[in-house]
C-alpha positions in Angstrom: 0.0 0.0 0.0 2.8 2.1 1.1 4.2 2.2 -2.4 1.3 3.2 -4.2 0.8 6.2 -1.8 2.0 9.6 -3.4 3.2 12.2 -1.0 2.1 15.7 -0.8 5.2 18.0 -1.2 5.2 21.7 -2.8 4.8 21.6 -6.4 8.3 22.5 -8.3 8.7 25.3 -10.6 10.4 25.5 -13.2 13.3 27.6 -13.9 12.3 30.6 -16.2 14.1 33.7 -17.9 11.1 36.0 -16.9 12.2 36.7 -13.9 12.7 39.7 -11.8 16.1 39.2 -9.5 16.1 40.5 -6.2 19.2 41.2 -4.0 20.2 44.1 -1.0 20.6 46.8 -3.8 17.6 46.0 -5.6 14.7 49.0 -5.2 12.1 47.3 -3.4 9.2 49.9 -4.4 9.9 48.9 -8.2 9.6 44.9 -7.5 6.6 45.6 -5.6 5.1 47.5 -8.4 6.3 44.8 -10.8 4.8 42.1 -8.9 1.3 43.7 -8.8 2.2 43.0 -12.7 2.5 39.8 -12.2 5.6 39.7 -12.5 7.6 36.6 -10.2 11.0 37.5 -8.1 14.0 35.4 -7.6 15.4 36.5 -4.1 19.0 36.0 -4.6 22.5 37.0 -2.1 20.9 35.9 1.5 17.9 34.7 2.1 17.1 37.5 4.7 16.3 39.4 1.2 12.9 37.3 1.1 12.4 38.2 4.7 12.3 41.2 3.9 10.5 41.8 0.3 7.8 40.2 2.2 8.1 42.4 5.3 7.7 45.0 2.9 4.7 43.4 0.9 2.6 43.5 3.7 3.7 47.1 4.8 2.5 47.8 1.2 -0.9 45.9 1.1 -2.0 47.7 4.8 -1.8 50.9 3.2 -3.4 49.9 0.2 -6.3 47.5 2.0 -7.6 48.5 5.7 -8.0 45.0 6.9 -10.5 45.8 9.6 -13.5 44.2 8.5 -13.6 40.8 8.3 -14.9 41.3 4.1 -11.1 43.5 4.3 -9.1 41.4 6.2 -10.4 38.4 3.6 -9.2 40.1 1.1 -5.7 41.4 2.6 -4.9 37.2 2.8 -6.2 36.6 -0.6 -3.4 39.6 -2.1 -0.7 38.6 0.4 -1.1 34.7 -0.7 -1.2 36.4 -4.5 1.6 38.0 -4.1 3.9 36.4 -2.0 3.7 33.3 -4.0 5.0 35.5 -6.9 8.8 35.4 -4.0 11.0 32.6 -5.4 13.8 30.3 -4.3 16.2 28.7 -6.5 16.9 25.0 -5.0 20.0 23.4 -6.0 21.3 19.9 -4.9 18.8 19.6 -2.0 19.7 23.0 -0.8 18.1 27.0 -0.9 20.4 28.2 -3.3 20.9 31.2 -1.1 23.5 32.3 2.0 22.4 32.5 5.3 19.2 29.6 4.7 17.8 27.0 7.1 19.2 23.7 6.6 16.0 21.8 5.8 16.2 18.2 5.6 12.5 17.9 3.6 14.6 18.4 0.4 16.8 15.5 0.8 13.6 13.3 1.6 10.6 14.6 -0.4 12.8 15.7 -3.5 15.5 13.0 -3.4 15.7 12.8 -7.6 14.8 16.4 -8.4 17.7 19.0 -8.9 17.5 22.5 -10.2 14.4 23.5 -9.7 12.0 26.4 -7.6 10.0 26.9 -4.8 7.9 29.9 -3.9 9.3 31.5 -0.5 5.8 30.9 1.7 6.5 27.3 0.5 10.2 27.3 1.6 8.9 28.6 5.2 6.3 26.2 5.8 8.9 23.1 5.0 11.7 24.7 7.7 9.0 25.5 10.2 7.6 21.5 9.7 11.2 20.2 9.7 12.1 21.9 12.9 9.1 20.4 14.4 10.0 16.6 12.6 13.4 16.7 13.3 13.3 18.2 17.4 9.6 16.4 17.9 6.7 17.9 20.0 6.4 17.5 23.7 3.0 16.2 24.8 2.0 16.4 27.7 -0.1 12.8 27.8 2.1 11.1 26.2 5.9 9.6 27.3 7.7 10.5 24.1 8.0 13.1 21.7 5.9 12.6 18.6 7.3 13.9 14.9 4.8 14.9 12.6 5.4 14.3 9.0 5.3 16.9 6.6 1.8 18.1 5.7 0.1 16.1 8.5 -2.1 18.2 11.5 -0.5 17.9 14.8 -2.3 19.7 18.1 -1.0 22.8 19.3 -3.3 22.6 22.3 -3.9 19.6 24.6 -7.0 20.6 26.5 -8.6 17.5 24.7 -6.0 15.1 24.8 -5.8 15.9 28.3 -9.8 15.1 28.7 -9.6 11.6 26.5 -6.4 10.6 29.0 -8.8 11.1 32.2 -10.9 8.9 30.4 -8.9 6.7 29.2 -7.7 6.4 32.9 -11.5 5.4 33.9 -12.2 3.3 30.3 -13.8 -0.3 31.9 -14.6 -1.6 28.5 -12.5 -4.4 26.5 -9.8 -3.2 25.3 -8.9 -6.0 22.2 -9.1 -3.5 19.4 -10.3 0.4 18.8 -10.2 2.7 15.6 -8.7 6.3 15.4 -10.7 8.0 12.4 -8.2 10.7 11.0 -5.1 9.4 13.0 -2.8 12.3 11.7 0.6 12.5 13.7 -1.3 9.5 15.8 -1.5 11.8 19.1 -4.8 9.6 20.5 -3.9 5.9 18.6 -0.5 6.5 21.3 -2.3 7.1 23.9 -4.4 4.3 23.8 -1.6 2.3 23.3 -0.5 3.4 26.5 -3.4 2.2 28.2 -3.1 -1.3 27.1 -5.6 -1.3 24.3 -4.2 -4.5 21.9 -4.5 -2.8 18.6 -5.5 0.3 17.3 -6.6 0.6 14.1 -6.0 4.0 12.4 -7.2 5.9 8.9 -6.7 8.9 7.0 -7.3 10.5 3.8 -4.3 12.3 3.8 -0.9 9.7 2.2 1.7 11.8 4.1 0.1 11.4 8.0 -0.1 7.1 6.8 3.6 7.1 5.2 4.8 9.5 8.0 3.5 7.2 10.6 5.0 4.3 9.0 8.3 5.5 9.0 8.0 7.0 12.2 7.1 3.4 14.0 9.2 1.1 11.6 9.7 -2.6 13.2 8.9 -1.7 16.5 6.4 -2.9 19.1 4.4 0.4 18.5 4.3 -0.7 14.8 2.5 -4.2 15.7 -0.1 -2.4 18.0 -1.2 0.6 15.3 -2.2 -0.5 11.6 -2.8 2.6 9.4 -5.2 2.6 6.8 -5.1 5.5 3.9 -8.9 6.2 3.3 -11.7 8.1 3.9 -13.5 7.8 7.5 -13.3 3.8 8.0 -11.2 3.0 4.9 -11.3 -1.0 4.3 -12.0 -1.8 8.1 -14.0 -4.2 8.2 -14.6 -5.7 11.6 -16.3 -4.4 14.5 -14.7 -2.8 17.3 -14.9 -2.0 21.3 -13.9 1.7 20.5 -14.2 3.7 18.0 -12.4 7.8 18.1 -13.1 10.3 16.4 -11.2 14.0 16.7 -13.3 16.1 13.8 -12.2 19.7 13.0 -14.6 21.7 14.8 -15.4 24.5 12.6 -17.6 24.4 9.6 -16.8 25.0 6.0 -17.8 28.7 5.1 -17.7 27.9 1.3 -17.9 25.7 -0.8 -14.2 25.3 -2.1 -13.5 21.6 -2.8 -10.0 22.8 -1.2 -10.9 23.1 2.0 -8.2 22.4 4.9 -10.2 19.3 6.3 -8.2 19.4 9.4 -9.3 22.7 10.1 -13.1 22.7 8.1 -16.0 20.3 8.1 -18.3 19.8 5.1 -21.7 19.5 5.9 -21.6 15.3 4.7 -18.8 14.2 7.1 -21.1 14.2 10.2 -24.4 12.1 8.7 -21.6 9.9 6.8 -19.2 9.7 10.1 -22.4 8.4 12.7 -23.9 6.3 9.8 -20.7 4.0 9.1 -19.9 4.4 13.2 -22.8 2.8 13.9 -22.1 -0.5 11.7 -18.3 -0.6 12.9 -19.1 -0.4 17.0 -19.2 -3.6 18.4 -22.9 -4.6 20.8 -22.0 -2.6 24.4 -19.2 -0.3 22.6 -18.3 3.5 22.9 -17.7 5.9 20.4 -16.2 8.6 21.5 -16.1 12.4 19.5 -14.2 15.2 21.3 -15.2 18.2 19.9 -15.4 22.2 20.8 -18.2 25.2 20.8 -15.6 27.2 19.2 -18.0 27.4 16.1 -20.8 28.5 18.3 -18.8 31.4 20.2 -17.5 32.8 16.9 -21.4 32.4 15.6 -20.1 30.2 12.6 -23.2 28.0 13.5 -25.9 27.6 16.0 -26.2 23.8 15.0 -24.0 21.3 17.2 -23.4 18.3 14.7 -23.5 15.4 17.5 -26.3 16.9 19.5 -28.1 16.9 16.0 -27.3 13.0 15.6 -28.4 12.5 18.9 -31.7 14.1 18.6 -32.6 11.8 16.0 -32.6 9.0 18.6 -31.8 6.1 15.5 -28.5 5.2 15.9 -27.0 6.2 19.2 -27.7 7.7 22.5 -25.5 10.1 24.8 -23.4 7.8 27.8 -21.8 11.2 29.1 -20.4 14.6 27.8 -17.2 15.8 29.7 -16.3 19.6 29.4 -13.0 21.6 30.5 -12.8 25.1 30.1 -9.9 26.1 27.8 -7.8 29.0 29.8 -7.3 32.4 28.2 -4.2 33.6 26.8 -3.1 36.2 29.4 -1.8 38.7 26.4 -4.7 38.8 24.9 -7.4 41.7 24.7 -10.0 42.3 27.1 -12.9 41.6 24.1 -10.3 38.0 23.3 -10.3 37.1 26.9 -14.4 36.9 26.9 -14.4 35.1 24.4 -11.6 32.6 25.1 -13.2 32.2 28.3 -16.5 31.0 26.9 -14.5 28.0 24.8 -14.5 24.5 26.1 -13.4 21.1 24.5 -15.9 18.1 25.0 -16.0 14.7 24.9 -19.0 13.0 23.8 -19.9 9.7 24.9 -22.1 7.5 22.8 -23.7 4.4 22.8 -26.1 2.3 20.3 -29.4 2.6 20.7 
């Protein structure tokens, strides 16, 4: 399966003639004009140079665009992504052909027979910020080691949650022979289960990198005889029943209807009805299915409409065990008008059983 898997990875570009080059002497007012043009800039000399062109892009665009409605502020990300995708990087021999640029080992693993090519700058960023976090690993706090997300693959940047499946996990009576992790990403809840002695875990995705990541990540250890990944949507090709079934959703709604949508982030308005309808013919007689979700839709008024209550109210397919809350903190550095809002957020976990 592995094999057949194709990685996500920045698209290449190819090198061109038309291109503006951009070094410490270059006027940055013309570029900027030029790439309003459309016109695309090879940041040459150190790669602070692309640090700043884009420092100076969005000094630009705020003049230019307010951003202070939330129809402005939609519009100031739609130029900035415009234009700062016009801000190229030359990539030579696994390397940014620059002085002064992050070592990032992504090139030597994701373009391992490609040479001479280029990346936008954005692009460039987002693969050092990943690799620092690949190559140093994230601390989490319910878990004894380190995990290493894969390029491309959601990892949590807040535990609240994880914290609230582990006191549950601590408290879990029910068999523990097998459970499934739908969406396992960088495997965050498929470890902790591990670590409270469930026999195998059986994990999916729809995204190729989080299912070659974690397979690279566990190898031909124990851990890789307890977690079997499986690249597909929802339940992929599992089959049999199971004791527990998991499920961490995004927890905001999709706004549009762009097929592009960062499903990590966004729900469609299918993956609920289609998540509780398969659920319910993969949980084994006197299982638990358990969704931890947020109200963080419902405090920014995205939707008044809570997707598991909804199922629940139907009273088919499963009824509510218990719903555990934990009020998320507020930042202390944000604003008084943040902190109410902050305050209001909580993470839940649902409970459910079959009817």
């Amino acid at each position: 399966m592995s094999s057949e898997l194709q990685i996500h990875k920045p698209t290449p570009i190819r090198l061109g003639e038309d291109l503006i080059k951009f070094d410490s002497n270059t006027d940055v007012r013309e570029t900027l004009y030029a790439m309003r043009e459309g016109k695309s800039v090879l940041i040459t000399e150190f790669y602070s140079n692309g640090m700043l062109l884009l420092k100076e892009l969005q000094k630009h665009l705020k003049i230019r665009l307010p951003n202070k409605t939330i129809k402005e502020q939609h519009a100031f990300r739609t130029e900035y992504h415009r234009l700062s995708n016009l801000i190229l990087l030359k990539i030579v021999n696994q390397k940014v052909a620059v002085d002064k640029a992050p070592k990032i080992g992504w090139f030597d693993t994701l373009y391992a027979n490609k040479n001479d090519f280029l990346l936008t700058f954005p692009e460039v960023q987002r693969l050092n910020s990943t690799w620092q976090k690949y190559d140093k690993g994230i601390k989490v706090p319910v878990l004894r080691n380190k995990v290493h997300p894969y390029y491309g693959v959601y990892f949590p940047t807040r535990f609240d949650h994880l914290t609230l499946f582990d006191n549950w996990l601590k408290r879990y009576e029910g068999a523990k022979k097998s459970a499934i992790d739908v969406g396992i990403g960088s495997g965050v809840l498929s470890f902790q289960m591990v670590q409270h002695g469930f026999q195998k875990v059986f994990g999916t995705d729809t995204n190729p990198n989080a299912i070659l990541g974690l397979k690279e990540f566990m190898g031909d250890t124990k851990l890789s005889r307890k977690i079997e990944v499986n690249y597909g949507n929802l339940f992929a090709t599992i089959e049999k029943e199971s004791e527990l079934i998991v499920f961490n959703p995004p927890w905001l709604p999709s706004i549009s209807n762009e097929e592009n949508i960062d499903e990590a982030v966004y729900y469609n308005k299918n993956l609920f009805p289609k998540f509780f309808a398969e659920a319910s013919n993969k949980l084994a007689e006197g299982g638990k299915l358990v969704v931890l979700f947020s109200n963080a839709a419902e405090i920014k008024n995205l939707t008044k409409e809570n997707p598991i209550e909804k199922e629940l109210a139907k009273g088919i397919r499963f009824k509510l065990e218990k719903c555990l809350k934990k009020t998320i903190k507020p930042p202390v550095d944000k604003s008084k008008r943040n902190k109410k809002v902050t305050t209001l957020e909580e993470v839940q976990l649902w409970v459910l059983t079959k009817v």
